[in-house]
C-alpha positions, 0 to 999 in steps of 0.5 A: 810903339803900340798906341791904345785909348785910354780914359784916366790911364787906363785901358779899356780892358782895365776900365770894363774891370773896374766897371764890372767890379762896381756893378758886383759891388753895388748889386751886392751891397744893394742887396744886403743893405736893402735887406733884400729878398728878391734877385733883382737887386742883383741884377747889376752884379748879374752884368757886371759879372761877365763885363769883369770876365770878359775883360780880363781874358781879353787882357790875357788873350790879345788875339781874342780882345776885339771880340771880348770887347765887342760883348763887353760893349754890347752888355753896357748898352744892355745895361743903359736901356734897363736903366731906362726903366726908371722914365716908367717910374718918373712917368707913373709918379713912382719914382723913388717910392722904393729908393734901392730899386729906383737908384739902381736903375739911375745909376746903371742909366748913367754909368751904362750911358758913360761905359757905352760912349767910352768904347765906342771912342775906343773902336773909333779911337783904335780904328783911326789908329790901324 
């Protein structure tokens, strides 16, 4: 019997997806709904992008999955740490001055903070279980 984490059911592999595709979605509904000419309110459809990739071939190709998640972990945390730019924001009073901008990087904070502990209870989960 193959024991595997999973948080609400699903694997990991199947939560990066379903993480990769809200971050395409919200960059991409930030853009448009912000009437937005900059490329930076795509920047969280730029990293969900490879998170959904990756993800999905390392469903496809087990013997690659380890690694594939690995750089899918890695982009979460790349994903935390921008979404940090928001404490310059709160610092220099700014904040929410431009709303897309500032709830974009509270929600990639938040959701790469949540992302990044649930693959690291995975690798933890997945080593325990060898």
């Amino acid at each position: 019997m193959n024991k595997e984490f999973t948080f609400l059911g699903n694997t990991m592999e199947n939560v990066a997806m379903i993480y990769g595709i809200f971050l395409i979605v919200w960059g991409i509904g930030v853009t448009i709904l912000s009437d937005s000419q900059s490329i930076t309110s795509l920047i969280p459809a730029i990293f969900g992008l490879p998170i959904l990739i990756s993800s999905f071939i390392a469903k496809k190709l087990p013997n690659k999955k380890k690694v594939l998640m690995h750089i899918v972990v890695l982009i979460g945390i790349i994903i935390f740490l921008g979404g940090l730019d928001i404490i310059r924001g709160l610092i220099q009073g700014n904040i929410f001055t431009n709303i897309w901008a500032s709830s974009s990087k509270l929600m990639m904070m938040i959701s790469g903070l949540v992302f990044t502990i649930l693959c690291i209870k995975s690798f933890i989960y997945n080593r325990k279980n060898k």
